[in-house]
C-alpha positions, 0 to 999 in steps of 0.5 A: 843114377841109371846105369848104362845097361840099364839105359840100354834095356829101356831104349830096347824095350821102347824100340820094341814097343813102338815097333808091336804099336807099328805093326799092329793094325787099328781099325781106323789107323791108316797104313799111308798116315802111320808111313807119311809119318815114318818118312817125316820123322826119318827125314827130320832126324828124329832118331839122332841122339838128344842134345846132339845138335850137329848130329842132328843137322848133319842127318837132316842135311844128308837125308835131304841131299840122298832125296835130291840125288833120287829125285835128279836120278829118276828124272835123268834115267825117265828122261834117257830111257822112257822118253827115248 
């Protein structure tokens, strides 16, 4: 059976080579392809814990409720201020 720390260390070192694979460029990988799917995975929840499904709900649910106030808040401010 692992150990925590040692779970920790795997976790990091994946964090970290997710991380030189996002930043390092590819010819042929396109920045708007690889940030479309950071933003899908952000906002599915991807970075919940694993069997946690009210975790995982309560991310998607509040991350799509942040998005619908950003929105409303853009059109109000582009309605009063831009329009006038």
């Amino acid at each position: 059976m692992p150990r925590p720390e040692q779970d920790e260390r795997e976790r990091e070192a994946r964090r970290i080579l997710q991380r030189v694979e996002r930043d390092s460029e590819t010819l042929g990988a396109s920045s708007l392809a690889r940030t479309a799917s950071n933003v899908k995975d952000h906002m599915a929840g991807a970075d919940a814990e694993d069997g946690d499904a009210i975790e995982l709900w309560g991310k998607r649910i509040g991350r799509g409720l942040g998005l619908i106030a950003v929105v409303i808040l853009v059109v109000y401010l582009f309605a009063n201020y831009v329009l006038r």
